[in-house]
C-alpha positions in Angstrom: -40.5 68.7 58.5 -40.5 69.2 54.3 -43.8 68.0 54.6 -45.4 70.0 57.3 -46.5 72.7 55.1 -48.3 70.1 52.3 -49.8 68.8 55.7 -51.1 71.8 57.5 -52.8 73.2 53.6 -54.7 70.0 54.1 -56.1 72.9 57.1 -57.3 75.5 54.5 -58.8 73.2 52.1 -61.1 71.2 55.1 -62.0 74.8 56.1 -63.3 75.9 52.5 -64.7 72.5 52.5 -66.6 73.0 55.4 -67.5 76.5 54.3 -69.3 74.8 51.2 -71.3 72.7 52.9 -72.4 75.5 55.1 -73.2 78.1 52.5 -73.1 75.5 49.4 -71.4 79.0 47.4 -69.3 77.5 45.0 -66.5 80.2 45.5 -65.3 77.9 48.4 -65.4 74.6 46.3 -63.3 76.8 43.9 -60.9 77.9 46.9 -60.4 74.1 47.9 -59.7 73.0 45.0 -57.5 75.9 44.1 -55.2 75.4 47.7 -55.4 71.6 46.8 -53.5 72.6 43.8 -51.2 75.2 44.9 -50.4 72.4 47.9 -49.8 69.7 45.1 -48.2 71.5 42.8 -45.6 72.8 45.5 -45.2 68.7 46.7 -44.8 67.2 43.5 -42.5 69.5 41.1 -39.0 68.2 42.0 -37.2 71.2 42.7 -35.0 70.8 45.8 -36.3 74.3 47.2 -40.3 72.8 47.1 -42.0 70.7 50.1 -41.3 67.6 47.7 -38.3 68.7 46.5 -36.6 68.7 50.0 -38.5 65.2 50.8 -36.4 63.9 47.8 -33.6 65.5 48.5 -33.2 64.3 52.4 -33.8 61.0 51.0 -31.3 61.1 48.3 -28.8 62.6 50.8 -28.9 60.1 53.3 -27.6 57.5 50.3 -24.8 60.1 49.1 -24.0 63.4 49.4 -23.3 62.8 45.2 -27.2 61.9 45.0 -28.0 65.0 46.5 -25.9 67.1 44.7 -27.2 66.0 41.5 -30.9 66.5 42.5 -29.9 70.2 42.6 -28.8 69.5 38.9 -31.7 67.7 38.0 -33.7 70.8 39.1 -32.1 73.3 37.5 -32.5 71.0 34.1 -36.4 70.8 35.1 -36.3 74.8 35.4 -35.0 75.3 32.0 -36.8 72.2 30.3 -40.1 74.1 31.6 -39.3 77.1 30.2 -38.4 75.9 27.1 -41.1 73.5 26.7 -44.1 74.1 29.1 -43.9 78.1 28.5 -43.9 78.9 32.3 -43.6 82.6 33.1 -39.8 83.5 32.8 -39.9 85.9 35.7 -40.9 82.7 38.1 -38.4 80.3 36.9 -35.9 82.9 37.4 -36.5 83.7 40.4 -37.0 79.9 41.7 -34.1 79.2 39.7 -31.9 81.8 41.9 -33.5 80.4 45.2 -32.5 77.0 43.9 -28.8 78.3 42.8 -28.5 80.1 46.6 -29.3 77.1 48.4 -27.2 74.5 46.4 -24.1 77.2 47.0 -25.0 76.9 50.7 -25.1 72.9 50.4 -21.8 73.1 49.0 -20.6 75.8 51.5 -21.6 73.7 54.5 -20.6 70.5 52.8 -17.1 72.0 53.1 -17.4 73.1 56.5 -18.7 69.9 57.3 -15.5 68.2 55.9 -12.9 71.1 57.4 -14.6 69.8 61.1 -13.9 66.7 60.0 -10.8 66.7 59.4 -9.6 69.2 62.2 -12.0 66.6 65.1 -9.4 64.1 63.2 -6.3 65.9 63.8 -7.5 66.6 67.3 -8.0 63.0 68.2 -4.8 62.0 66.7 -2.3 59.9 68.2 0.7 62.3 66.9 -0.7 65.4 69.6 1.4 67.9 71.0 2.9 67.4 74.4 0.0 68.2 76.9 2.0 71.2 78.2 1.6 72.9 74.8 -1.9 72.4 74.1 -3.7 75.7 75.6 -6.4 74.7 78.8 -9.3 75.5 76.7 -8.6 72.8 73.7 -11.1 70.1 75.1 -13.8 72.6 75.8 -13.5 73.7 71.9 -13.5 70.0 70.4 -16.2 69.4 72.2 -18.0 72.0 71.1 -16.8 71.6 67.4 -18.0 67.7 67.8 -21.4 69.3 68.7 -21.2 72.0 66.0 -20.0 69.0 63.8 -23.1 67.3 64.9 -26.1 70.0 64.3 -24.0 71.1 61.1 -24.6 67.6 59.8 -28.3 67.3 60.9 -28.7 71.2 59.1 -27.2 70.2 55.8 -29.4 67.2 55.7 -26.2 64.9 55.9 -27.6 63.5 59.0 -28.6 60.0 57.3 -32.0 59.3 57.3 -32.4 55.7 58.8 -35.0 53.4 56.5 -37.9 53.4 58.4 -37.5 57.1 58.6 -37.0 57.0 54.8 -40.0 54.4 54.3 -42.2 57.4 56.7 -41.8 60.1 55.0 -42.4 58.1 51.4 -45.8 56.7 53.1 -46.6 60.2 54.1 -45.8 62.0 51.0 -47.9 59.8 48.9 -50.9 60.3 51.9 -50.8 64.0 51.3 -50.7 63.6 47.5 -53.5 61.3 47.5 -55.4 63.5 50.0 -54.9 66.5 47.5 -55.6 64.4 44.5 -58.8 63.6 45.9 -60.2 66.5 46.8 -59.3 68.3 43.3 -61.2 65.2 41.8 -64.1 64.9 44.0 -64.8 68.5 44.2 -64.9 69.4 40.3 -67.4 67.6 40.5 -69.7 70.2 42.3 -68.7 73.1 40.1 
C-alpha cells in the first residue's frame, strides 16, 4: 500500500509527458520532471512517515518489532543530520520531525495494546479458568472479538509479518518505481 502513491505519480508525470509531445511546451517536460522528483524524493529519504520510509519499515518489522523501532531512530538522526549538514529548511524538518515523533508514539502505544491483548487472550485460554458458573454468558463473544481486534491491531501496526515473497515484492517494486522515476528525470533533461 506504501507504495501506491510513488505508483499512481507515475499517472501525472505520463500525463505531462504526453502533454509535451502534444504541444512540445517545455513547461510540461519541466512538470514531469519536477513530479518525478517530488515522487522520488518522497520514496527514497528514509523517514518512516514517507512512501519508502514505510516500505522499510514494514519490512524491518516483520524481522522485529526492535528493527522497526530503531528505523524511527534512524529517522529522527537523518532529520537532524539534514539540518545540520544539508541546510534543509528548519520549519520542514520540524514539522516532519513531529509527524515522525506522533507516529512512533502511536507504534509504541499500539505495540502495548497489542501485548495487553496478548496477554489477557492468554489468561483467557488458560487452564487455571474460573468455574464456568462464574464466568459471565458474554465472555466467549468478547474473546472472540478481542482475538479479532488482536488480529486487525496487528495487521494496523504493521506487526502482521510480512511473508518473503511479500518482502521480495515490494523490494522488486520499489526499485521498479525508482527506476521508472530515475528515468524519466534523466531522459527528459535532456529536452530542456
Amino acid at each position: 500500500i506504501a507504495l501506491a502513491g510513488p505508483a499512481f505519480g507515475i499517472i501525472s508525470v505520463i500525463v505531462f509527458w504526453t502533454l509535451w509531445l502534444v504541444t512540445s511546451n517545455p513547461i510540461f517536460v519541466a512538470s514531469a520532471i519536477l513530479a518525478s522528483y517530488i515522487n522520488l524524493t518522497n520514496l527514497l529519504i528514509p523517514i518512516a512517515i514517507l512512501d519508502g520510509g514505510r516500505v522499510i519499515k514494514s519490512i524491518l518489522l516483520s524481522y522485529s518489532p526492535f528493527l522497526g523501532e530503531l528505523f524511527y531512530h534512524f529517522g529522527f538522526a537523518f532529520l537532524l543530520i539534514s539540518t545540520l549538514f544539508w541546510h534543509v529548511n528548519i520549519i520542514a524538518v520540524i514539522f516532519v520531525g513531529y509527524l515522525l515523533w506522533q507516529e512512533f508514539t502511536f507504534l509504541l502505544n499500539a505495540q502495548n495494546t497489542l501485548i495487553n491483548l496478548q496477554i489477557i487472550l492468554k489468561n483467557a485460554d488458560s487452564p487455571n479458568k474460573p468455574e464456568p458458573d462464574s464466568i459471565p454468558d458474554n465472555t466467549n463473544k468478547d474473546t472472540e472479538s478481542m482475538k479479532k481486534n488482536k488480529e486487525l491491531l496487528a495487521q494496523f501496526v504493521n506487526m502482521a509479518p510480512m511473508s518473503n515473497i511479500e518482502i521480495l515484492q515490494s523490494i522488486f517494486y520499489f526499485i521498479v518505481i525508482a527506476s521508472i522515476y530515475l528515468l524519466t528525470i534523466i531522459s527528459m533533461r535532456t529536452q530542456l
